[in-house]
VMD Tcl script that draws the C-alpha trace (Angstrom):
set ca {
  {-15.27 18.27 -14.26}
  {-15.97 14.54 -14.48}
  {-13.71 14.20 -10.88}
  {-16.79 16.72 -9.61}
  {-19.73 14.43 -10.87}
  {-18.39 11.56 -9.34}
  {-17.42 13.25 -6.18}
  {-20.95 14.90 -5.84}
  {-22.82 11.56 -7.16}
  {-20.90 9.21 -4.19}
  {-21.93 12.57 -1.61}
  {-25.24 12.25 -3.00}
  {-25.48 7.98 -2.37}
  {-24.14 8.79 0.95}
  {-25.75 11.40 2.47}
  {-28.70 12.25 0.21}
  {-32.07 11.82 -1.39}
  {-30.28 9.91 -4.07}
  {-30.08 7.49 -1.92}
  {-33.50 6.28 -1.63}
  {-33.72 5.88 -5.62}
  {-32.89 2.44 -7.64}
  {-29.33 2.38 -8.31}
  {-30.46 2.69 -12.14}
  {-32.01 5.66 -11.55}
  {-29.25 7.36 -10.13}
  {-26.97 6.07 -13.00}
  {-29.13 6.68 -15.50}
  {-29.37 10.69 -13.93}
  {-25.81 10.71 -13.34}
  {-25.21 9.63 -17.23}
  {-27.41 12.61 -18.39}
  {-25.91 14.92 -16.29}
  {-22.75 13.79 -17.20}
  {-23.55 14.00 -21.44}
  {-25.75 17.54 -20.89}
  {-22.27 18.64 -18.61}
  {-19.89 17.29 -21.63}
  {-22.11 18.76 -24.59}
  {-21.92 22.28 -22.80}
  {-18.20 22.45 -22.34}
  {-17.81 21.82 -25.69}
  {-20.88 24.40 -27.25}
  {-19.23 26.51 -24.99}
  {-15.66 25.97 -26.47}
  {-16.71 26.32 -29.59}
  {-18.40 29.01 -29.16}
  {-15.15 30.66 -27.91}
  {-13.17 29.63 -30.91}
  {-15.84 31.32 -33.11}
  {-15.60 34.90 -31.26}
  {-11.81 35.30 -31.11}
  {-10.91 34.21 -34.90}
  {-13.65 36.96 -36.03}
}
mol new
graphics top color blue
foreach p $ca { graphics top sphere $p radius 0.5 }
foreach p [lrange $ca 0 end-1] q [lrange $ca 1 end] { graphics top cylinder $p $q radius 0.2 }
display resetview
């Protein structure tokens, strides 16, 4: 999942918008998306966990 952030983050300073913005915007976005990314894999594994051991 991390490989696809970084592959669509260098897409994005190539080819897009992104590429007009401060570089510490864009790694300051890709950090959040990254941690909001991270903290839903792991709410959803959790959540997972919790249904099957019912």
């Amino acid at each position: 999942m991390l490989f696809l952030v970084a592959a669509l983050l260098l897409l994005g300073l190539m080819l897009g918008t992104v590429a007009h913005a401060p570089l510490s915007f864009t790694l300051v976005a890709a950090t959040v998306i990254g941690v909001w990314l991270a903290v839903f894999a792991v709410r959803e594994r959790h959540g997972r966990r919790r249904e099957t051991s019912s």
